[in-house]
ZAMARGU-4260 file (C-alpha; in steps of 0.2 Angstrom, whole numbers, plus 5000, padded with zeros to 4 digits):
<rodrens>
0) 4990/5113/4905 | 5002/5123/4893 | 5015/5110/4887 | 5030/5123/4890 | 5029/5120/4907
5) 5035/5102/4907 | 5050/5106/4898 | 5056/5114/4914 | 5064/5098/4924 | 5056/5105/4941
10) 5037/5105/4935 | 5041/5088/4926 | 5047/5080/4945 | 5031/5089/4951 | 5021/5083/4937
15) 5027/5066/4941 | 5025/5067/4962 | 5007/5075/4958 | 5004/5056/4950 | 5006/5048/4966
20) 4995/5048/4981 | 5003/5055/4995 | 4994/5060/5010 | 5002/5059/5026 | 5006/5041/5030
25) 5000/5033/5012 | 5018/5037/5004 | 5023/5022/5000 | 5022/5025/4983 | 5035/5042/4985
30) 5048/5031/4994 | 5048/5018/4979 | 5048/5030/4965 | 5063/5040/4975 | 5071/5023/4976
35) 5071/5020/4957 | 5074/5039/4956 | 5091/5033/4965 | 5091/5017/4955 | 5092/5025/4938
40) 5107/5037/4940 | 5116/5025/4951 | 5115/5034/4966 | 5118/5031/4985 | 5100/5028/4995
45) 5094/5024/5012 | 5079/5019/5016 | 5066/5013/5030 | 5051/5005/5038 | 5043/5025/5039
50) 5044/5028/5019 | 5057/5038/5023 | 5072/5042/5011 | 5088/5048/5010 | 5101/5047/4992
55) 5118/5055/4991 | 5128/5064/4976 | 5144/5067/4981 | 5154/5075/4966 | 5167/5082/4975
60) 5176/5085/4992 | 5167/5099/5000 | 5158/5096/5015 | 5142/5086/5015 | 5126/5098/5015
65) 5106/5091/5017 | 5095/5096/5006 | 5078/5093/5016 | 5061/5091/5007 | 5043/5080/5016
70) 5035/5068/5005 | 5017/5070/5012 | 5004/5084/5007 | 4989/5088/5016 | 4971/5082/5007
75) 4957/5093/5007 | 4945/5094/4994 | 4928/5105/4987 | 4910/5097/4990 | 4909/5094/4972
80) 4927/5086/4970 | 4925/5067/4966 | 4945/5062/4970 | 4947/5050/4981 | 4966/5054/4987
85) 4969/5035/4992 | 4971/5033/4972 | 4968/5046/4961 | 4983/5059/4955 | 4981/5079/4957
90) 4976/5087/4943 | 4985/5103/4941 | 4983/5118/4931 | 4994/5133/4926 | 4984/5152/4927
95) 4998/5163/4920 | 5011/5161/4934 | 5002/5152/4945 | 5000/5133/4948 | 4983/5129/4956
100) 4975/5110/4957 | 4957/5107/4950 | 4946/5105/4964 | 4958/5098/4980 | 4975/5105/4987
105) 4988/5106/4977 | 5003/5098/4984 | 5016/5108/4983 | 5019/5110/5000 | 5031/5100/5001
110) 5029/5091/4984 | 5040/5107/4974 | 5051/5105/4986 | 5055/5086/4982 | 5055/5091/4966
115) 5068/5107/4968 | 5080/5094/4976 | 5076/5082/4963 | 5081/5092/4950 | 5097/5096/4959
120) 5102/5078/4962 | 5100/5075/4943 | 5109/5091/4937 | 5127/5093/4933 | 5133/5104/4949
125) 5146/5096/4958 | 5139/5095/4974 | 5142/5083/4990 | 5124/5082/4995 | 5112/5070/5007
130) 5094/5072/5001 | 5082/5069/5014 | 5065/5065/5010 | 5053/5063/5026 | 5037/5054/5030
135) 5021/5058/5041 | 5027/5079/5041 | 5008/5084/5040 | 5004/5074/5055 | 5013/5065/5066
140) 5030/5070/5061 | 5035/5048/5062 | 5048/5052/5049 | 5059/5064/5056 | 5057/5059/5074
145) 5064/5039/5066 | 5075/5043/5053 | 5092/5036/5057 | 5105/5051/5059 | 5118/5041/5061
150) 5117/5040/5041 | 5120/5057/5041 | 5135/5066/5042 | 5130/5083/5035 | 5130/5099/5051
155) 5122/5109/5038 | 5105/5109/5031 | 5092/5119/5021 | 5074/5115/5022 | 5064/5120/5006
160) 5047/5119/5014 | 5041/5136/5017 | 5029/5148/5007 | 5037/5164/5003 | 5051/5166/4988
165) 5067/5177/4991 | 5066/5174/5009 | 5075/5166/5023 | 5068/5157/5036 | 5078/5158/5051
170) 5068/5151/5066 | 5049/5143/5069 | 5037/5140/5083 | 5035/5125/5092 | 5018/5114/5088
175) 5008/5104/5100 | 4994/5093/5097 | 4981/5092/5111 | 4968/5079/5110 | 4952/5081/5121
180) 4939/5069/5125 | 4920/5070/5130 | 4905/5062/5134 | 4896/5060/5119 | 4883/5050/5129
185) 4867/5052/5118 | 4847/5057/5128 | 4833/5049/5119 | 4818/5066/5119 | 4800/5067/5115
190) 4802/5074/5097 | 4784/5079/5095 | 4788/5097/5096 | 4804/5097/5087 | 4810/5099/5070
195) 4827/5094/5063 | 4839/5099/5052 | 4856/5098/5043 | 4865/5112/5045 | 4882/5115/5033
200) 4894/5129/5035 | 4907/5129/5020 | 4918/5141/5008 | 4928/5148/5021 | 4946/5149/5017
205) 4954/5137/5028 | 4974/5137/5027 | 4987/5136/5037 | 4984/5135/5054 | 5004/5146/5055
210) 5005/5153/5041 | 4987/5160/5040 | 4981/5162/5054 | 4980/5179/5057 | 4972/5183/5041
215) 4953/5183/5043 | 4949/5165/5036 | 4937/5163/5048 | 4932/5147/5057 | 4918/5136/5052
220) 4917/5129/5071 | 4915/5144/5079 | 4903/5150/5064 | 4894/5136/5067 | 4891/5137/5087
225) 4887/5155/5087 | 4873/5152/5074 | 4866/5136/5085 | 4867/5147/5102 | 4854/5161/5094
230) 4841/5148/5090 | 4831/5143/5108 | 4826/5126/5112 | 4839/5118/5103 | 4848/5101/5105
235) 4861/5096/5096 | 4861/5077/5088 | 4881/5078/5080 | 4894/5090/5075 | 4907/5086/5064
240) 4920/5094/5053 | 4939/5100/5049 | 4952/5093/5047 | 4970/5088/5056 | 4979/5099/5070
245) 4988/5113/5058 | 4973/5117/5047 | 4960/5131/5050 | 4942/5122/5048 | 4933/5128/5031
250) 4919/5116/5033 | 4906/5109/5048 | 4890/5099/5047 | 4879/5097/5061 | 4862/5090/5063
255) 4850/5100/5076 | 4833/5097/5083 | 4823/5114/5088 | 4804/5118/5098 | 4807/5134/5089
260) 4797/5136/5072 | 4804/5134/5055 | 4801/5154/5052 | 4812/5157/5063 | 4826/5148/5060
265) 4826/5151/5041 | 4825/5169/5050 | 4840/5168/5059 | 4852/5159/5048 | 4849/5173/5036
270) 4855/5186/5047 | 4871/5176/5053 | 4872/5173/5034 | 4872/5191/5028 | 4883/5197/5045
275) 4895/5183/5041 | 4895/5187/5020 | 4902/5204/5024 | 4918/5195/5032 | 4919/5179/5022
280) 4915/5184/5002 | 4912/5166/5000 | 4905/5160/5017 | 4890/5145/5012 | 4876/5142/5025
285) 4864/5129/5021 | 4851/5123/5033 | 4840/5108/5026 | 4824/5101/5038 | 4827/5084/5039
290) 4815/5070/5047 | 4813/5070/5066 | 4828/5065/5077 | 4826/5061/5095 | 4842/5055/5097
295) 4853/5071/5104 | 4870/5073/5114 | 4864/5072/5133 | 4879/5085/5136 | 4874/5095/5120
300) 4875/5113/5127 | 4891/5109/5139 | 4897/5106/5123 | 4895/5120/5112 | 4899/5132/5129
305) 4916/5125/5128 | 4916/5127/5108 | 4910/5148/5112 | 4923/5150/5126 | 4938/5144/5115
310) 4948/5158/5110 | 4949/5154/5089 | 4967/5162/5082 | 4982/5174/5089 | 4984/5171/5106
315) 5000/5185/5108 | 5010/5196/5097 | 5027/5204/5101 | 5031/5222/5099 | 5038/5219/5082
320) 5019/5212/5078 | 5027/5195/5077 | 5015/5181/5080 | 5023/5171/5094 | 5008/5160/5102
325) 4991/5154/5094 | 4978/5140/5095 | 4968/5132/5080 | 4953/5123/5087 | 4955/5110/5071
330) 4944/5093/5071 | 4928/5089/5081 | 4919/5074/5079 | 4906/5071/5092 | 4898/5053/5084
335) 4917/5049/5091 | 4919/5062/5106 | 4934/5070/5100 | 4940/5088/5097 | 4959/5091/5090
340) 4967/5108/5096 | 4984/5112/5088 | 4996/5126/5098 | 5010/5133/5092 | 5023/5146/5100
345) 5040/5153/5098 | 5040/5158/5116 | 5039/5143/5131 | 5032/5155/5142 | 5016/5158/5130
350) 5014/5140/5125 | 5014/5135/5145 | 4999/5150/5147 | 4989/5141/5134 | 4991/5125/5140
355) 4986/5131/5156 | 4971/5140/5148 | 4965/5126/5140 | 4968/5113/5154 | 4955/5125/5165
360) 4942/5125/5152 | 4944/5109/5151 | 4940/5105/5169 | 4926/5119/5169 | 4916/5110/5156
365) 4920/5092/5164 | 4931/5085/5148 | 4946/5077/5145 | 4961/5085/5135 | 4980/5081/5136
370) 4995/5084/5124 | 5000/5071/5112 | 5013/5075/5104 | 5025/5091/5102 | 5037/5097/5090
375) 5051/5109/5094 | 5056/5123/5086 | 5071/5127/5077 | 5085/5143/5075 | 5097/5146/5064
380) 5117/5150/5074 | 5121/5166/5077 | 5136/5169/5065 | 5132/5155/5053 | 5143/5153/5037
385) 5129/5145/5029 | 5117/5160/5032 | 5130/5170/5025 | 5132/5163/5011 | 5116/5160/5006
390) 5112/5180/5009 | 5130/5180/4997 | 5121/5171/4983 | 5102/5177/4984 | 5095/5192/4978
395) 5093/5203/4994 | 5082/5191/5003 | 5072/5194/5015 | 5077/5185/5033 | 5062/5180/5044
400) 5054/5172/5059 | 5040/5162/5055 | 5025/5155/5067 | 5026/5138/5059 | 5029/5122/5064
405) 5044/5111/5054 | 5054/5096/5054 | 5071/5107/5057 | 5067/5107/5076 | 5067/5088/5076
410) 5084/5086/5066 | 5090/5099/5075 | 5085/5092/5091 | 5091/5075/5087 | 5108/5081/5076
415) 5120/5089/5087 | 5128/5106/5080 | 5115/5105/5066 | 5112/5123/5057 | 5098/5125/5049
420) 5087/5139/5036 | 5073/5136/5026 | 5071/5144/5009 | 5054/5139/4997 | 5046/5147/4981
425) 5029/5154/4984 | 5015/5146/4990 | 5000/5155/4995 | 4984/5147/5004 | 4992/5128/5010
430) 4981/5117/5015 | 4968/5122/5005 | 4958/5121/4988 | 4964/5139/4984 | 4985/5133/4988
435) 4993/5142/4974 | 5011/5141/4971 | 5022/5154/4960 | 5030/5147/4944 | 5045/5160/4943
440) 5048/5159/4960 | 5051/5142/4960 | 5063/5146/4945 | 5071/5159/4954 | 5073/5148/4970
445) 5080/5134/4961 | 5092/5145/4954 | 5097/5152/4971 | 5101/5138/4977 | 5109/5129/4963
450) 5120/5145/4965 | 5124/5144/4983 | 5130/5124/4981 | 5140/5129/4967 | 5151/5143/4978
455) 5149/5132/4992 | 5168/5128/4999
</rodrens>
């Protein structure tokens, strides 16, 4: 990595956060290094039981804002990656303008934005700010839903995790996590006519399951389903892959026993292959023979019926080509007869239609799905003065709905009169190997802000 990076105080934070293993709900480690962050300059700090954090700077008498930033990051790694994210760092690397990681996610969703405030808290800017850094945002959302808000006293608050720079976000979709279980009862068959195999599905983009959905990454599960129904006499002995609710799956392995001969199933992997190669540049199928397995799901074709009939992606658009409703069929893992389906809409009408939708083909195929948890979504007030004066201080920004889910609905929820936006450098492919976020946009974002506290009254 090019030393002049480093000298900027943002990438230095980064640098520093990158150090520390942080997937969702292993960031103890980011609580006690914001702790001594607050230590060190003598600043005001809360903390909790759910690694969350909160430290004050208050310069002067203007009315308190929070400056919002999560501590976790989402982990997902190449096949060749070696990092084991319970200890090793993330190693990142700068392409021009860029920040990319070698070989995993980067991070900087939300780790740049820890860092932004970061850098702010141990500036010079007269400010009367509440910096709250959250636990668990990836996942279970814990932090925000336990912070105690009676240690705030802010009704203002900008959130700095977003993906685009030089825009305001001004409202989000809800997100629910449904959970369906199955009977993963296993059949023991006469394997003499039967060859098995390991089937892997990779390269795929994966991403944000908001954010990116609706741009042609593909899913591995549904890649790998449609492959397995065009090869007869087939049983399936697992299925496993992806990763939490909000990310598109990139990778599935499964293991397959088949009467039907080797030709032909070299045959028709090669077609899928080539049909798929033309949508997905860097789509990988490898089918390996393994030795016989008599040991298949007894529901095996129930099973990957239901994974066909799910509808992968955008589930409703407005007239303004807004994305207001979609469903990500995220995690399956049959050895432990689960499959982790995350929903999101801007619109309760829509997100009751895809409940519904997804509780009948539940009942058709005989499984068992419920919702486990739900996160609301957020707006910012008509007629706000923060608003205002952020547009005031920015460079013409851009003022957005987005279709992903954040912590702002829960504060704003849980914090009465709460306003809140979300402003973010650049970050393009979250949630995946190819994350990449935009080193002048997190410049010019920093200074935007820095800006708006500054002629903040």
């Amino acid at each position: 990595m090019k030393n002049n990076i480093l000298e900027n105080p943002i990438f230095k934070f980064f640098k520093e956060i990158s150090n520390i293993p942080r997937g969702s709900g292993n960031e103890k480690g980011m609580q006690e290094y914001l702790v001594n962050f607050a230590k060190e300059r003598n600043l005001p700090f809360y903390k909790d039981k759910y690694n969350n954090v909160i430290i004050y700077k208050k310069t002067n008498n203007d009315k308190p804002i929070i400056l919002q930033a999560h501590t976790d990051m989402v982990c997902v790694k190449d096949v060749k990656s070696k990092t084991d994210f319970q200890v090793d760092p993330i190693i990142f690397k700068q392409k021009g303008n860029l920040l990319q990681a070698k070989g995993t996610s980067l991070g900087a969703d939300d780790g740049i934005g820890v860092a932004i405030i970061l850098d702010i808290l141990d500036s010079d800017i007269p400010v009367n700010i509440e910096a709250v850094f959250t636990s668990e945002e990836e996942t279970t959302m814990c932090g925000a839903y336990n912070i105690d808000i009676k240690e705030l006293k802010s009704k203002e608050m900008i959130c700095l995790d977003g993906f685009e720079g030089n825009t305001i976000i001004t409202s989000s979709a809800s997100f629910t996590d449904f959970l369906i279980k199955f009977n993963n009862e296993k059949l023991l068959v006469d394997s003499a006519n039967l060859s098995t195999y390991k089937l892997i599905i990779s390269g795929l983009e994966g991403g944000h399951s908001g954010f990116d959905i609706d741009k042609n990454r593909g899913s591995s599960h549904k890649l790998t389903a449609e492959l397995l129904s065009k090869i007869p006499n087939t049983y399936i002995n697992s299925f496993v892959g992806g990763h939490n609710y909000n990310v598109i799956p990139s990778k599935t392995e499964t293991v397959f026993s088949t009467a039907t001969s080797e030709k032909d199933v070299k045959n028709i992997v090669k077609q899928v292959y080539l049909s798929a190669k033309r949508q997905y540049k860097n789509v990988k199928i490898n089918c390996i023979k393994q030795l016989r397995n008599s040991i298949v799901l007894k529901n095996g074709e129930k099973f990957l019926n239901f994974i066909l009939s799910f509808n992968q992606g955008v589930f409703f658009k407005d007239d303004d080509n807004y994305i207001v409703a979609s469903q990500n069929l995220s995690e399956i893992n049959s050895e432990q007869a689960f499959i982790k389906i995350g929903l999101r809409s801007s619109d309760k009408s829509k997100d009751a239609e895809m409940l519904k939708n997804l509780k009948v083909l539940c009942k058709k195929f005989d499984f068992d799905g419920k919702v486990i948890d739900t996160q609301p979504a957020f707006n910012t007030f008509k007629n706000s003065k923060m608003l205002e004066q952020l547009i005031k201080t920015g460079d013409n920004p851009k003022i957005v709905k987005m279709h992903i889910a954040v912590e702002c609905g829960i504060f704003q929820d849980r914090v009465k009169g709460l306003d809140v936006a979300i402003i973010s450098p650049t970050i393009t492919n979250a949630h995946s190997t190819q994350e990449t976020l935009d080193i002048n946009s997190t410049i010019q974002t920093s200074n935007w802000l820095k800006k708006f506290l500054s002629n903040r009254k």
